[in-house]
MDTraj code that builds the backbone (N, CA, C; nanometers):
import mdtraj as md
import numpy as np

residues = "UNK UNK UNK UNK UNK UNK UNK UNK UNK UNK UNK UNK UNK UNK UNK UNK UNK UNK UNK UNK UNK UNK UNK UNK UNK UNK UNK UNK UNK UNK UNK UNK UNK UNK UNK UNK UNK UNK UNK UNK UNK UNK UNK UNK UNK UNK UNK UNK UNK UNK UNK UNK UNK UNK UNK UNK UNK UNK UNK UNK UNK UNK UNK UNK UNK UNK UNK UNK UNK UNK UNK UNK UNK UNK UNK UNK UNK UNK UNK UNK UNK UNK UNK UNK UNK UNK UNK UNK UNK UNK".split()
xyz = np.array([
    [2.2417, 5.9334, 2.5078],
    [2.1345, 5.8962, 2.4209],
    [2.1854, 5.8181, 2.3030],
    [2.0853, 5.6984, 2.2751],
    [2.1467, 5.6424, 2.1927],
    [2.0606, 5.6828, 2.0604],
    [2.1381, 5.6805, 1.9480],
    [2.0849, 5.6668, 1.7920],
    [1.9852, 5.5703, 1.7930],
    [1.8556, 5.5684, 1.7555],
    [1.8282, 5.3914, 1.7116],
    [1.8285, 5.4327, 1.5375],
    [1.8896, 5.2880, 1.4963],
    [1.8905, 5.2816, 1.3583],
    [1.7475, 5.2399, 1.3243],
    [1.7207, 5.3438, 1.1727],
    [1.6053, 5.2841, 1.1029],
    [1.6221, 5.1262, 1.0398],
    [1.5570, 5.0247, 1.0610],
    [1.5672, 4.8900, 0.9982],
    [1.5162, 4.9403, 0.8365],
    [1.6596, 4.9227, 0.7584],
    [1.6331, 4.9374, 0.6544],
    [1.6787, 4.8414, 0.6024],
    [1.5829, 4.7398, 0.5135],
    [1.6040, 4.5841, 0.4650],
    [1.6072, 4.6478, 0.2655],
    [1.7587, 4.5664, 0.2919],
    [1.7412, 4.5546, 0.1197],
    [1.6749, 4.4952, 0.0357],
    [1.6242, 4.5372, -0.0487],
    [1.4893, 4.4460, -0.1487],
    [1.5960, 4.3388, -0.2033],
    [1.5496, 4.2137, -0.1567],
    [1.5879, 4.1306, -0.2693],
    [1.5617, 4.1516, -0.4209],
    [1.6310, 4.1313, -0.5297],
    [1.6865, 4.1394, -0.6397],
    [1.5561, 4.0896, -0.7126],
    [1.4468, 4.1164, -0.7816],
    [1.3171, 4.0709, -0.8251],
    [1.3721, 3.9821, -0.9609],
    [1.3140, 3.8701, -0.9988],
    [1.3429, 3.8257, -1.0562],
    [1.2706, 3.8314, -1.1984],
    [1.3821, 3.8950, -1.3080],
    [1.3222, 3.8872, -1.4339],
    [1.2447, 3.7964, -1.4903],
    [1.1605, 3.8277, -1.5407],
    [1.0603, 3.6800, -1.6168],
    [1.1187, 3.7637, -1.8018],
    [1.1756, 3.6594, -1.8223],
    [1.2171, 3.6776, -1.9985],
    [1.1524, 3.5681, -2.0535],
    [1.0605, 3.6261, -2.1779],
    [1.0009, 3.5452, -2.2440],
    [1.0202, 3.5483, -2.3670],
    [1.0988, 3.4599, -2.4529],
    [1.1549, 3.4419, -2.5725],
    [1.0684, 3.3471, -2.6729],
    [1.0439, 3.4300, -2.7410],
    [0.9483, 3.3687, -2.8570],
    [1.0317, 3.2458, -2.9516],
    [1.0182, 3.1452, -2.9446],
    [1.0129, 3.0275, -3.0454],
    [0.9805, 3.0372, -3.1900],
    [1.0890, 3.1251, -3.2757],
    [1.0876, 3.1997, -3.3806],
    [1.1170, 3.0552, -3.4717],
    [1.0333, 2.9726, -3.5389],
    [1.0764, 2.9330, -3.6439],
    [1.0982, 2.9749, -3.8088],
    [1.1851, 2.9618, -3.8715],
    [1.1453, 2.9751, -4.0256],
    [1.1075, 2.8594, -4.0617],
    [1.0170, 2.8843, -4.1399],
    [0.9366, 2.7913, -4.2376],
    [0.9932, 2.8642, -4.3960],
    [1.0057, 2.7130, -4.4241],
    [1.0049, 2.7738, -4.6018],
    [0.9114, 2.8493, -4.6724],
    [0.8902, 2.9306, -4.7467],
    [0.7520, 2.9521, -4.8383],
    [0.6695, 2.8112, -4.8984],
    [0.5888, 2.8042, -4.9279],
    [0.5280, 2.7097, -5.0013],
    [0.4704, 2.7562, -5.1416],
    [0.4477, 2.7347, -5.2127],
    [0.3817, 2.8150, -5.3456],
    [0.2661, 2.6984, -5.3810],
    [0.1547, 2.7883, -5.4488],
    [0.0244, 2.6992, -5.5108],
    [0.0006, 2.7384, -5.6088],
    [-0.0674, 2.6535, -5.7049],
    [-0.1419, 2.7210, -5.8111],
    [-0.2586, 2.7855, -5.8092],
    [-0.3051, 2.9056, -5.8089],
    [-0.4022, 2.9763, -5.8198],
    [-0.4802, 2.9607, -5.9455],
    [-0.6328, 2.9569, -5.9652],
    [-0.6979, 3.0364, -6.1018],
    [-0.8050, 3.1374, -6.0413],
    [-0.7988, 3.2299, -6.1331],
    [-0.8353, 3.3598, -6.0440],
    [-0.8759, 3.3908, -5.9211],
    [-0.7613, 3.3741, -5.8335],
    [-0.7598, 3.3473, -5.6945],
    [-0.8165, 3.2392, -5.6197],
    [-0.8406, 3.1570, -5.6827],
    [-0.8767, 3.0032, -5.6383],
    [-0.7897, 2.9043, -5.6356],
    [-0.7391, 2.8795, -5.5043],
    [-0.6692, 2.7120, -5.5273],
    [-0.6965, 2.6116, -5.5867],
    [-0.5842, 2.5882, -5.7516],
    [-0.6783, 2.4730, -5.7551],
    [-0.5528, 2.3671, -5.7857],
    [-0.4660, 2.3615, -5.6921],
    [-0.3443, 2.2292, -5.7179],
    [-0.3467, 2.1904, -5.5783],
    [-0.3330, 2.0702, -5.5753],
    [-0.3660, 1.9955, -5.4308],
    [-0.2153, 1.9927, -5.3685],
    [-0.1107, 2.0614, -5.4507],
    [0.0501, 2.0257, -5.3601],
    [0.0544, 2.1539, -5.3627],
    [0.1507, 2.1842, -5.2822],
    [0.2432, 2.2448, -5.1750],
    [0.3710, 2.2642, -5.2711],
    [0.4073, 2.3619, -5.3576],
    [0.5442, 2.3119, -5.4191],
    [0.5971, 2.4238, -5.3034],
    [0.8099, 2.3960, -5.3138],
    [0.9152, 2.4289, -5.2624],
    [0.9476, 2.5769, -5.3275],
    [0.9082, 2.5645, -5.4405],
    [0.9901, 2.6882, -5.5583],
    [0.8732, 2.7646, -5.6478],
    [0.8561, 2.8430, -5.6736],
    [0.7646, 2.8645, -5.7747],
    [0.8057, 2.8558, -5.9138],
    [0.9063, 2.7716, -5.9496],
    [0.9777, 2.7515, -6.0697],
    [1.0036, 2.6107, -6.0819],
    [0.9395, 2.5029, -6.0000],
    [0.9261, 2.3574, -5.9504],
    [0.8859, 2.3341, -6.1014],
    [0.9377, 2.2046, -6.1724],
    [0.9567, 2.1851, -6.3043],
    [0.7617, 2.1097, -6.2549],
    [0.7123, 2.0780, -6.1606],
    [0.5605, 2.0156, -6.1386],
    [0.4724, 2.1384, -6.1104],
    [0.5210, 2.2050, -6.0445],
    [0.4349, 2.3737, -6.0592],
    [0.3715, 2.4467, -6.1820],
    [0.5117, 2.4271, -6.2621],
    [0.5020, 2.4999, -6.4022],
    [0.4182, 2.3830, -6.4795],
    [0.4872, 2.2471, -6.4644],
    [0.3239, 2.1730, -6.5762],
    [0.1973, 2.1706, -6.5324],
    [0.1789, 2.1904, -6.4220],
    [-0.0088, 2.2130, -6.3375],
    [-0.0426, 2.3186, -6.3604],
    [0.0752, 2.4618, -6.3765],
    [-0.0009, 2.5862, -6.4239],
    [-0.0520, 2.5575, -6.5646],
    [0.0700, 2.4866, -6.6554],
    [0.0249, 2.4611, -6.8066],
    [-0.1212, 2.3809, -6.7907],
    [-0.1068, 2.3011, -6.7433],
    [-0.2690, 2.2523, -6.7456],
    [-0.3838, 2.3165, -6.7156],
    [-0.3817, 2.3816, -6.5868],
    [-0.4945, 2.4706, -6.5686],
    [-0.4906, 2.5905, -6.6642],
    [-0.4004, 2.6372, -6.7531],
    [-0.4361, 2.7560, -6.8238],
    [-0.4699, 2.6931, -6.9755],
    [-0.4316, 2.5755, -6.9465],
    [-0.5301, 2.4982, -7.0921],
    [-0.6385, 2.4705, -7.0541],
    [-0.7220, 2.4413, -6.9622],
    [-0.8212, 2.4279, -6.9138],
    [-0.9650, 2.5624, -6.9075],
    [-0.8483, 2.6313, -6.9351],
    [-0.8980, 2.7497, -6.8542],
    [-0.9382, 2.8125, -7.0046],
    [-0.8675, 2.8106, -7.0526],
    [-0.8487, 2.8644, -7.2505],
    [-0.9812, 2.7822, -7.2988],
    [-0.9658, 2.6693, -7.3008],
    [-1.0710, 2.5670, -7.3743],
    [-1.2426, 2.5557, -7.3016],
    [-1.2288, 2.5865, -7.1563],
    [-1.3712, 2.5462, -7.1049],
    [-1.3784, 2.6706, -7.0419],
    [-1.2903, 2.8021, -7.0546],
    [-1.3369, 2.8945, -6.9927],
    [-1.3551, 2.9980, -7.0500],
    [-1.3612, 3.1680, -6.9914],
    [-1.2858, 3.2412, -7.0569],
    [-1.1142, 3.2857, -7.0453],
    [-1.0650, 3.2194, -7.0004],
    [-0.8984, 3.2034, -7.0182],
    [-0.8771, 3.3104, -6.9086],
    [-0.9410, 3.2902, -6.7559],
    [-0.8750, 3.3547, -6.6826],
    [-0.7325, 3.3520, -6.6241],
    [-0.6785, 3.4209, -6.5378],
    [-0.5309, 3.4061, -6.5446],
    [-0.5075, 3.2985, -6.4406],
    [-0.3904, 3.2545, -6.4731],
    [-0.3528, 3.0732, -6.3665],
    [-0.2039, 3.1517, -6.3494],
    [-0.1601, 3.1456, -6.1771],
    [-0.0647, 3.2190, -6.1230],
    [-0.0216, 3.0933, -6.0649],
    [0.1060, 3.0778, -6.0192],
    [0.1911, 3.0165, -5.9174],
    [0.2105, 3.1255, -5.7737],
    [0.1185, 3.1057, -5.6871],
    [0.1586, 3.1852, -5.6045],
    [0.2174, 3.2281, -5.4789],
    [0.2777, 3.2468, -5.3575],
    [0.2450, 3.2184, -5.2351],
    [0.1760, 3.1330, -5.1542],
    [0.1777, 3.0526, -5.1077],
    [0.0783, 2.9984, -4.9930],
    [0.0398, 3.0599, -4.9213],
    [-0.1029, 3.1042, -4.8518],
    [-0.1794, 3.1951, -4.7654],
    [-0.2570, 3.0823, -4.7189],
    [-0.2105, 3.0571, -4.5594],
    [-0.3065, 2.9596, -4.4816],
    [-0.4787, 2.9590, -4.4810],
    [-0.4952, 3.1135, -4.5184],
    [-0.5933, 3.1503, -4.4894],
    [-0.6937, 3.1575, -4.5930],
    [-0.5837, 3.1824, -4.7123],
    [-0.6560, 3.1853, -4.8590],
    [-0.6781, 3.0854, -4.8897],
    [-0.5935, 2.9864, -4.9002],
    [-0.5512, 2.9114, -5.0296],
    [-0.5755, 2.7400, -4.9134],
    [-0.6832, 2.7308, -4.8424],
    [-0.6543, 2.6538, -4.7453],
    [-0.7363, 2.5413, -4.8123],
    [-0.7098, 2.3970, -4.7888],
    [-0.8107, 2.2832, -4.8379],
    [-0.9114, 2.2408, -4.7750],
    [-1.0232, 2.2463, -4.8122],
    [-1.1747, 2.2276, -4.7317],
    [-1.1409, 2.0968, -4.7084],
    [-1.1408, 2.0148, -4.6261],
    [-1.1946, 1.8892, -4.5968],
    [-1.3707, 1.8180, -4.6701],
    [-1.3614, 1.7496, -4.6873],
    [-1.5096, 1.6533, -4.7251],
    [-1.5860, 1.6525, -4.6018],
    [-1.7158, 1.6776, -4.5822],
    [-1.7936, 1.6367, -4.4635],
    [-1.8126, 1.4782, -4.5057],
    [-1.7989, 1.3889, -4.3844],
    [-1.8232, 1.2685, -4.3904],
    [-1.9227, 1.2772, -4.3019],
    [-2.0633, 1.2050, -4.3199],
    [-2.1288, 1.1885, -4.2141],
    [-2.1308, 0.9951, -4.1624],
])
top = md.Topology()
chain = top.add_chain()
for i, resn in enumerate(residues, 1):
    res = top.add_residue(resn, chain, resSeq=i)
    for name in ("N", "CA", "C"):
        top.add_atom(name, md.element.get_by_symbol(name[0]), res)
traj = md.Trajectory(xyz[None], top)
């Protein structure tokens, strides 16, 4: 009598799927805020940008003279906050 062998097939080796995220850094950006309102149209590098600090001086003179002197921050950029409306053109 013979043995019969069980056909036992080796699994080929399944092939990993690796998916590596495309991690960039981005710099910070900083804006001028007045009480949580964007109101400087640039993008500075530093929040100590010698053009940061004279747009805060302006808006908190602005703010002193035609307002009640709310507070004017250099802050973070928040895409979400601090984002620029476009003009509707029709």
């Amino acid at each position: 009598m013979e043995k019969k062998q069980k056909d036992t097939k080796i699994p080929s080796p399944v092939s990993k799927m690796v998916t590596t995220e495309q991690t960039e850094t981005k710099s910070a950006k900083y804006v001028v805020i007045r009480e949580g309102y964007r109101v400087s149209d640039k993008e500075y590098d530093m929040p100590n940008d010698p053009s940061a600090i004279s747009e805060k001086e302006f808006w908190t003179r602005v703010a002193k003279k035609h307002s009640y002197g709310e507070p004017v921050e250099i802050v973070q950029y928040d895409a979400k906050k601090h984002r620029v409306w476009a003009d509707a053109k029709e």
